[in-house]
C-alpha positions as a printed NumPy array, in Angstrom:
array([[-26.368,   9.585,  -5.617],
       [-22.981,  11.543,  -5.102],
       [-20.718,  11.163,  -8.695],
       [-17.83 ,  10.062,  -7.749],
       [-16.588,   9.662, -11.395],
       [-15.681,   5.625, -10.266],
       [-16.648,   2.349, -11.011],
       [-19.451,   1.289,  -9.027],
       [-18.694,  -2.455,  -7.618],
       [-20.75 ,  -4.854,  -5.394],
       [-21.36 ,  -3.417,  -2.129],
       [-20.12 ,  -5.065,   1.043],
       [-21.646,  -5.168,   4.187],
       [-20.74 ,  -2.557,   6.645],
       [-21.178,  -3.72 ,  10.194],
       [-23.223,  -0.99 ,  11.828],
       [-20.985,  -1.153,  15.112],
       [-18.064,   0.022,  13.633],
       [-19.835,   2.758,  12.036],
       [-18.598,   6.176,  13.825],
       [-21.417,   8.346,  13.803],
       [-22.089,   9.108,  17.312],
       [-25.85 ,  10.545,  17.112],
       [-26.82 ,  14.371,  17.149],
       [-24.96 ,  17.022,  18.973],
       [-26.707,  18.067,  22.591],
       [-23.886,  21.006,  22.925],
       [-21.83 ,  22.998,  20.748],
       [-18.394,  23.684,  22.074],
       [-17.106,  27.494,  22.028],
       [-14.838,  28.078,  19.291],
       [-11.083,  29.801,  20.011],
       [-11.501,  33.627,  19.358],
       [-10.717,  34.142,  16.301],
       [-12.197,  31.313,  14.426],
       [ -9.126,  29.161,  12.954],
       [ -7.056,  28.744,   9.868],
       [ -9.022,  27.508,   7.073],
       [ -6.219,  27.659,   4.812],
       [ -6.95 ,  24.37 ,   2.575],
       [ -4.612,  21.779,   0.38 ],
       [ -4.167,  24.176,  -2.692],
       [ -3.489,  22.297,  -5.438],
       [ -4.119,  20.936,  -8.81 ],
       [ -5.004,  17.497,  -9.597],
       [ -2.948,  15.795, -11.466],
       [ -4.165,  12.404, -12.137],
       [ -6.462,   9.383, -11.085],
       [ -5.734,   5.914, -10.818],
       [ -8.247,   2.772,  -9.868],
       [ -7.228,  -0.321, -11.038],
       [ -7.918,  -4.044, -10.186],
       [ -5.29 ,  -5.922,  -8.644],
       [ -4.61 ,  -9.395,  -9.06 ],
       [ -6.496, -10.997,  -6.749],
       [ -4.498, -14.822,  -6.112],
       [ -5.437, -15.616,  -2.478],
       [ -5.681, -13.762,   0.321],
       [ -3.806, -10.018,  -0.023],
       [ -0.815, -10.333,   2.532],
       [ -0.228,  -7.534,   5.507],
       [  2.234,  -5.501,   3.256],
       [ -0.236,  -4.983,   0.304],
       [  0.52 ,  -1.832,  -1.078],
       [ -2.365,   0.037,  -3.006],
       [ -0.242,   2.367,  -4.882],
       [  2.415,   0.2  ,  -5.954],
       [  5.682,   1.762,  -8.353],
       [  3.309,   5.06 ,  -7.332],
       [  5.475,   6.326,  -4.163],
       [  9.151,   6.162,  -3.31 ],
       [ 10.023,   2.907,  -0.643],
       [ 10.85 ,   5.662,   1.871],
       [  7.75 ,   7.026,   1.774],
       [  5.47 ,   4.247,   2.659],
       [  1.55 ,   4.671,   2.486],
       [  0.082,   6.099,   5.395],
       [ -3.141,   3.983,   6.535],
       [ -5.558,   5.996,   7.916],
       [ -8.512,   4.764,  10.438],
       [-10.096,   1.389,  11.083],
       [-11.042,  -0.706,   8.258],
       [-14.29 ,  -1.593,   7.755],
       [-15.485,  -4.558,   5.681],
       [-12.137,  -4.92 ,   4.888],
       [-11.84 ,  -1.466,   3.481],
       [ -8.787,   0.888,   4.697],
       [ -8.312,   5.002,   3.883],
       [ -4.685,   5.962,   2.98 ],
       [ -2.64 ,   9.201,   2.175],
       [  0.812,   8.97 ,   0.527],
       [  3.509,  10.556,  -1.384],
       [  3.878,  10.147,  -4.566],
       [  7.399,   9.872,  -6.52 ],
       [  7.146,  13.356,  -7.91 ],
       [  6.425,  14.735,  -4.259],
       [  2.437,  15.001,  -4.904],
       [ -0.106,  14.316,  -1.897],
       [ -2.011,  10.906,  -2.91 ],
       [ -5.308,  10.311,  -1.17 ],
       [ -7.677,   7.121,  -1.828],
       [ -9.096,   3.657,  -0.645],
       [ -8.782,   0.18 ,  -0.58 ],
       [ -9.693,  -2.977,  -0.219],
       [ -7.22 ,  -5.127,   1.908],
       [ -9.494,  -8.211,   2.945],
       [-13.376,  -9.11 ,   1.746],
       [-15.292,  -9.478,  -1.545],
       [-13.694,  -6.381,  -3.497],
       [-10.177,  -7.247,  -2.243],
       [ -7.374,  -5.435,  -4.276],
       [ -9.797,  -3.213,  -5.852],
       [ -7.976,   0.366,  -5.043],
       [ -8.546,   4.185,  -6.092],
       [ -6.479,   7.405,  -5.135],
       [ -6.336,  11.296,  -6.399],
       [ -2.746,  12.832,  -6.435],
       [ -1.876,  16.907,  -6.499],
       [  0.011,  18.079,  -8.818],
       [  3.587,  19.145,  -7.1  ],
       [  4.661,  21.193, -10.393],
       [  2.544,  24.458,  -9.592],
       [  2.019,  24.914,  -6.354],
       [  2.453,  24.173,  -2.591],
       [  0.621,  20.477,  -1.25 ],
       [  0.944,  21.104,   2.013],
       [  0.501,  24.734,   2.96 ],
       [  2.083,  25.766,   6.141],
       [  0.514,  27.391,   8.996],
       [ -2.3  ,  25.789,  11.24 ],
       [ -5.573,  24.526,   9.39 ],
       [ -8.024,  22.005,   8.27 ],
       [ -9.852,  20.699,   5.276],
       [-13.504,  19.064,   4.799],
       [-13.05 ,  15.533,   4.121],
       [-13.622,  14.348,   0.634],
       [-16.017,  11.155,  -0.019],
       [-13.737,   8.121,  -1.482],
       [-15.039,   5.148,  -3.98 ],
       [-15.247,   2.243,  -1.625],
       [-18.88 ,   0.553,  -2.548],
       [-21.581,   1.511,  -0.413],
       [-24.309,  -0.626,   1.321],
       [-26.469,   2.765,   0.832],
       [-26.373,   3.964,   4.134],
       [-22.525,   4.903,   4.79 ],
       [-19.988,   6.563,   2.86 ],
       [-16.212,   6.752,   3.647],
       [-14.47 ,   9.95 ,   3.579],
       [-11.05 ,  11.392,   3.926],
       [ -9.739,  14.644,   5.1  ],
       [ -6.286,  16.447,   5.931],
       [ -5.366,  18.509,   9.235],
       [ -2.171,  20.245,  10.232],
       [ -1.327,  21.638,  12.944],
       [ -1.289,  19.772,  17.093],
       [ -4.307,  18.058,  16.58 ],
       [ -5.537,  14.25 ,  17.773],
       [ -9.119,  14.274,  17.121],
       [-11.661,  15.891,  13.889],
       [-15.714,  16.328,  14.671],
       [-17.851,  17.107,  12.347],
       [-21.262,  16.914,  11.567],
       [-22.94 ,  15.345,   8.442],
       [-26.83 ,  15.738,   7.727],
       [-26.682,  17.715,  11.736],
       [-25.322,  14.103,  12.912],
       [-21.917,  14.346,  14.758],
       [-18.666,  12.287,  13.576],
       [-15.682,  11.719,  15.643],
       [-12.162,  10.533,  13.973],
       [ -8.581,  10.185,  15.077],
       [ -5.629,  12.153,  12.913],
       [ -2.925,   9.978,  12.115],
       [  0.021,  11.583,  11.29 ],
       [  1.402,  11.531,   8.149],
       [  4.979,  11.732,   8.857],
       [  7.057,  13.372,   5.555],
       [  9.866,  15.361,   5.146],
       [  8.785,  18.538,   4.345],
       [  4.813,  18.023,   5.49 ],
       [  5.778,  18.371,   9.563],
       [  2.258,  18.619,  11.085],
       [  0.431,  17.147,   8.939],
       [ -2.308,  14.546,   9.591],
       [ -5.366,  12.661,   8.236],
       [ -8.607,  11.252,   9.274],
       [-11.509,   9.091,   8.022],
       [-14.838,   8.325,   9.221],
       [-17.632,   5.996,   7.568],
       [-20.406,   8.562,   7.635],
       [-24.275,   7.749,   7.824],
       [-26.282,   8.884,   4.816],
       [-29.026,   8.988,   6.988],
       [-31.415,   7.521,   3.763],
       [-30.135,  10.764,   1.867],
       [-29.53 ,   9.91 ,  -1.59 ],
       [-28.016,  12.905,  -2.501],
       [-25.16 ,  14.577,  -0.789],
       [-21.781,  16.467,  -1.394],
       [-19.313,  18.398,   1.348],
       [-21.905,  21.057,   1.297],
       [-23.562,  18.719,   4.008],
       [-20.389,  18.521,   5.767],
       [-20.225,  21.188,   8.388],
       [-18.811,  22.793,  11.569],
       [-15.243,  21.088,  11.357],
       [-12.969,  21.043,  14.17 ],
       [-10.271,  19.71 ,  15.085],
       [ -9.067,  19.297,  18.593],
       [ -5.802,  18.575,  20.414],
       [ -5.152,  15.91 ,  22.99 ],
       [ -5.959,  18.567,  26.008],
       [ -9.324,  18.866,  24.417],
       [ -8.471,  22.635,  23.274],
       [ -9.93 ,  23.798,  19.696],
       [ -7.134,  23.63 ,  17.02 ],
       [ -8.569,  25.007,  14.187],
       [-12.22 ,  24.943,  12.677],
       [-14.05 ,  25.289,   9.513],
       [-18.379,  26.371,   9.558]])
């Protein structure tokens, strides 16, 4: 199993249609000339938080899984479709650090919520200049054979691929739209495990990411 140094809750059901993995790659697209930025999120981490919210009925539209945590004009950023009630979010925190986590808006672990913040102190979060990084795998409970997982982009891009265990993913980039971060987007995807019980971003490979005219962006092997 991948340590994800969280709690390890009940597992909800995942229903398989949502799931994005589209099946095995029959052709590789050519990459730009040059290859692509793969200039990454440098930065420190700072701290963790996942905590239980009180859970009195059902959570209303404008739950907020960071509450106190980010400034109110700098709302979270929800990122992708959720899926058994789970949701993927990016936001800024009050000292200007890039927040990243999951949470559980709807369904049996409902206001159960985790995030990793940067620390703002030291460095850069958001490096300028075009590039991508390799999703990182969040804490929302597992039925086994999916795992969510986050990732940042910056630069013109819509769309991420990517393949996990040689299976191809597709996701959307939402923007995250913050003073200072111009460009920058996210994207999630429930990945199959494909009955692996032991994986890590290692297994993650050839990252793109794509712009609405179907022209490579940017790319990581």
């Amino acid at each position: 199993m991948i340590d994800l140094d969280y709690a390890d809750p009940a597992a909800p059901a995942i229903a398989p249609d949502h799931i994005l993995t589209v099946g095995r790659r029959v052709r590789r697209r050519r990459r730009a000339a040059g290859g692509g930025s793969m200039a990454l999120m440098v930065a420190v981490l700072a701290w963790t938080a996942t905590v239980m919210l009180p859970q009195s009925g059902s959570v209303p539209a404008a739950f907020d899984p960071a509450p106190g945590k980010h400034r109110p004009s700098d709302p979270v950023v929800i990122v992708g479709t959720p899926i058994a009630g789970w949701r993927a979010f990016v936001f800024r925190s009050t000292d200007d650090g890039l927040c990243m986590g999951s949470a559980a808006y709807s369904g049996p672990d409902q206001g159960y919520t985790s995030y990793v913040c940067t620390d703002a102190g030291n460095t850069s979060v958001v490096l300028p200049g075009v590039w991508i990084q390799k999703p990182t795998f969040e804490s929302a409970p597992l039925d086994g054979k999916h795992v969510l997982a986050i990732g940042l982009v910056r630069g013109p891009a819509t769309t991420v691929t990517l393949d996990f265990f040689g299976r191809q993913a597709i996701a959307t980039v939402v923007p995250v739209q913050k003073d200072g971060w111009e460009g920058l987007g996210a994207y999630c995807l429930w990945l199959s495990t494909n009955g692996e019980q032991t994986f890590g971003t290692a297994n993650v490979t050839d990252v793109e990411a794509w712009d609405s005219d179907g022209r490579l962006v940017t790319s990581l092997p």
